[in-house]
C-alpha positions as a Markdown table, in Angstrom:
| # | Residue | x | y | z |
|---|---|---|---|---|
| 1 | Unk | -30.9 | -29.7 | -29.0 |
| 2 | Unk | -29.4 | -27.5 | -26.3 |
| 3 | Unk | -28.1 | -23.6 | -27.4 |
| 4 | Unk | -25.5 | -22.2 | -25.6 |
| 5 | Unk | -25.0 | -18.5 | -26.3 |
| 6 | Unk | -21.9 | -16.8 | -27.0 |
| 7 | Unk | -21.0 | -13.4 | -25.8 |
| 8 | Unk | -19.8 | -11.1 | -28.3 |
| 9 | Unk | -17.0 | -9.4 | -26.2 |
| 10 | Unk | -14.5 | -12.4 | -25.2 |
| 11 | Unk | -12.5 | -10.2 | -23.3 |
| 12 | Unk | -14.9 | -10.5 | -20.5 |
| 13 | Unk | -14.6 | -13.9 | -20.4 |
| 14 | Unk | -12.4 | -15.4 | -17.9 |
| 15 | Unk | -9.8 | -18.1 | -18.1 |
| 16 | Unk | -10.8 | -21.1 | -15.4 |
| 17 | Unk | -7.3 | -22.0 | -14.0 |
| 18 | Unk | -8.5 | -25.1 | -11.5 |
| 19 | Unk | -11.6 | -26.6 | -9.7 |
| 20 | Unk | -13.4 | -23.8 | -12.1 |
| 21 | Unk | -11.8 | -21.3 | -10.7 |
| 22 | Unk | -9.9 | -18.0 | -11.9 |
| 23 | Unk | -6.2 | -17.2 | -10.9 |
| 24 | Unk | -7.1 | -14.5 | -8.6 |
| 25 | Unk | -10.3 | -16.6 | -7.3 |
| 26 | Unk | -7.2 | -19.2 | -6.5 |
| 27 | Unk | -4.4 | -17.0 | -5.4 |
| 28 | Unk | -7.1 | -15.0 | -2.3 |
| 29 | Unk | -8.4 | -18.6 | -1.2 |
| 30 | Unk | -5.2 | -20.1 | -1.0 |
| 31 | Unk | -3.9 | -16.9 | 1.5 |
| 32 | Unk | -7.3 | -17.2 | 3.2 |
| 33 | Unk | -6.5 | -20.9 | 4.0 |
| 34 | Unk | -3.3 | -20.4 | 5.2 |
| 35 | Unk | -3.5 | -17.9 | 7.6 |
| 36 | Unk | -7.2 | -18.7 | 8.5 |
| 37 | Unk | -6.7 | -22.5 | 9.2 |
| 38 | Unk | -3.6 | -21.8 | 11.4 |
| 39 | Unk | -4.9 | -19.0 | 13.8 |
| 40 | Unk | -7.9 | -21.3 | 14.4 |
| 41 | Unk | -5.4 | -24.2 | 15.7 |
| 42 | Unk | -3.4 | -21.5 | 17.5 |
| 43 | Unk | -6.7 | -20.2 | 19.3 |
| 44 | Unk | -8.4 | -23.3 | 19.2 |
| 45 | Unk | -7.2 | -24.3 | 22.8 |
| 46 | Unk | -7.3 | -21.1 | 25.0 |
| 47 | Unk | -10.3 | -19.6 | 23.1 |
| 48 | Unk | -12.5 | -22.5 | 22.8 |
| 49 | Unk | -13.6 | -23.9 | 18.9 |
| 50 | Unk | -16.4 | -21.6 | 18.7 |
| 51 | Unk | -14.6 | -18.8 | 19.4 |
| 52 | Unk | -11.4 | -19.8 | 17.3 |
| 53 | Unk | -13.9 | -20.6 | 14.3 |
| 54 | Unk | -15.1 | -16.6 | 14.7 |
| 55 | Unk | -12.1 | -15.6 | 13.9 |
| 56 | Unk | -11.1 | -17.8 | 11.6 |
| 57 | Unk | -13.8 | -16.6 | 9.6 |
| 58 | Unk | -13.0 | -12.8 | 10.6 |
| 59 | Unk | -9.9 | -13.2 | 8.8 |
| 60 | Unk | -11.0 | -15.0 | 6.1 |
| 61 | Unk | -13.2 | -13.1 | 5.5 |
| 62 | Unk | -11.5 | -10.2 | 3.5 |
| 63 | Unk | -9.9 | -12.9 | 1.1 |
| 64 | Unk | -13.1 | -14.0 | -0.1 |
| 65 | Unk | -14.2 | -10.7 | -0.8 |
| 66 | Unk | -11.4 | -9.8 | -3.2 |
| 67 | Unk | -11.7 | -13.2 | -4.7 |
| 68 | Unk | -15.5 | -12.8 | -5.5 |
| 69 | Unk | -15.6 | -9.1 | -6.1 |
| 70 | Unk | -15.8 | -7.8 | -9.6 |
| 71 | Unk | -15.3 | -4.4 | -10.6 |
| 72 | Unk | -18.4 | -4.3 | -13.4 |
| 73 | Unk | -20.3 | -7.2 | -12.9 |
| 74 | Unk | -23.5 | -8.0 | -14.1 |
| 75 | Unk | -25.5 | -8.0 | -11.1 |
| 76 | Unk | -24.2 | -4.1 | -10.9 |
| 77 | Unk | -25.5 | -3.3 | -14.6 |
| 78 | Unk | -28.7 | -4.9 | -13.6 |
| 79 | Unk | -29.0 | -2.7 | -10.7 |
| 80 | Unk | -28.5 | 0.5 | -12.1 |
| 81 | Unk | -31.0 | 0.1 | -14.7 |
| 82 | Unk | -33.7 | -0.9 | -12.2 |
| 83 | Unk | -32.9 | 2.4 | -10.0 |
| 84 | Unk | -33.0 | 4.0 | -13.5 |
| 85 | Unk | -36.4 | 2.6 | -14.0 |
| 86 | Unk | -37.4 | 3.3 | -10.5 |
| 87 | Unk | -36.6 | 7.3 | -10.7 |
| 88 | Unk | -38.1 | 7.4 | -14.3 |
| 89 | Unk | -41.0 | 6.1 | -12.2 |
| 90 | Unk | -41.5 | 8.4 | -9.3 |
């Protein structure tokens, strides 16, 4: 039998809106998509696709960023306790 564990805060658990993703993840892709896909059909022809793909993804690029960023995510907590372990250390 499988165990799922429960965390003991739920305010930390986030609300999956669509495609398992939350309402900011949504709301930053969404503006990435629209004003990323356009500029690449815009310089698609006088730039060339590889070019035009560059900066599509140049744009983009900041939207995915604030969609994926957390402010105090576990990978951070993780991190600071190995650098505490590493100065206890040396």
């Amino acid at each position: 039998m499988a165990y799922v564990p429960v965390p003991k805060d739920l305010t930390k658990v986030k609300t999956k809106v669509m495609f398992n993703l939350t309402k900011r993840q949504l709301i930053c892709f969404t503006g990435g998509a629209l004003i990323g896909v356009p500029l690449f059909f815009l310089f698609r022809k006088p730039t060339g696709n590889s070019v035009a793909a560059m900066c599509m993804m140049l744009v983009m690029l900041p939207f995915f960023m604030l969609a994926m960023y957390e402010k105090h995510s576990f990978h951070r907590r993780q991190e600071r306790k190995f650098t505490r372990l590493r100065q206890q250390n040396h």
